[in-house]
C-alpha distance (Angstrom), angle and dihedral (degrees) to the residues before:
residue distance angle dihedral
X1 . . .
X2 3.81 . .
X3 3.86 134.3 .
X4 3.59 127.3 37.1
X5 3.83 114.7 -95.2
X6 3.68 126.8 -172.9
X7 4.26 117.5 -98.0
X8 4.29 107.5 -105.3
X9 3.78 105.6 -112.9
X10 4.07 85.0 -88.1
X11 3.64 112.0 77.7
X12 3.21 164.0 26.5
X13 3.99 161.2 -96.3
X14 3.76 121.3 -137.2
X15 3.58 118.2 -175.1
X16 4.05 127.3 -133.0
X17 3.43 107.1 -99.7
X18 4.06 87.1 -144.5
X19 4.02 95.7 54.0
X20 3.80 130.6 1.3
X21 3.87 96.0 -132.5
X22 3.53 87.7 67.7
X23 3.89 114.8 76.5
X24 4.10 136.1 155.0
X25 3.77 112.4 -134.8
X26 3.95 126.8 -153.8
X27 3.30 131.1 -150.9
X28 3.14 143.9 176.6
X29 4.46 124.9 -139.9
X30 4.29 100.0 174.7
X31 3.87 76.9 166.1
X32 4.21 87.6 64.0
X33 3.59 92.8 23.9
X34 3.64 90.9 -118.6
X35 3.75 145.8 120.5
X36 3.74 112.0 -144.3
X37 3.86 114.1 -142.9
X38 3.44 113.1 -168.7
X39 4.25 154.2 -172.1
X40 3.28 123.9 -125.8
X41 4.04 123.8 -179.9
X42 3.89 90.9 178.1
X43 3.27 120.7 -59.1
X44 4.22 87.6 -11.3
X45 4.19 119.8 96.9
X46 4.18 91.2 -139.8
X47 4.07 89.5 -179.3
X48 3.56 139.6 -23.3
X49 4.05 133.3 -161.2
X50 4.12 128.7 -148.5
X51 3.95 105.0 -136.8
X52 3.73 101.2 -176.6
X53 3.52 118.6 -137.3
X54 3.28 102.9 -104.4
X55 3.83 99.6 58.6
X56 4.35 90.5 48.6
X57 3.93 88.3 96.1
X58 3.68 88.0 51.6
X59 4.17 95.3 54.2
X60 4.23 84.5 42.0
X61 3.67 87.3 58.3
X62 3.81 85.6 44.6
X63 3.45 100.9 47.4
X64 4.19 91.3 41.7
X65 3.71 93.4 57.3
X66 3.67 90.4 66.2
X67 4.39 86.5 60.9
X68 3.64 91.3 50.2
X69 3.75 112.1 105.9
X70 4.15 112.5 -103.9
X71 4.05 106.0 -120.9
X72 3.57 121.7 -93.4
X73 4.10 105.8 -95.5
X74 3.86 108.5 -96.2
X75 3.80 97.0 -105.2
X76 4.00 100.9 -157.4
């Protein structure tokens, strides 16, 4: 963690939906086999995780099962 380096070409910022200095970066690293998700508190990296590659379609699943629609109550 430390200074503020530019994103690779793959990725992305997405900004805290509490306060706009507060964003998770993604990045991609095909030469580590990694995506790079990390902190940001401004212009600070606070933390950062290594997802390899191979376990991305597993946190897509993840992250798509929170769009899916909740089941309609069982009305009995």
């Amino acid at each position: 963690m430390g200074e503020v380096r530019p994103l690779p070409e793959l990725g992305g910022v997405f900004t805290d939906a509490r306060r706009a200095e507060r964003a998770l970066r993604v990045s991609w690293h095909a030469d580590a086999g990694v995506v790079v998700l990390s902190l940001w508190a401004g212009p600070r990296c606070t933390g950062t995780v290594q997802v390899p590659t191979t376990a991305v379609p597993e946190l897509i699943h993840s992250l798509a099962l929170g769009l899916a629609p909740a089941p309609p109550a069982d009305r009995a």
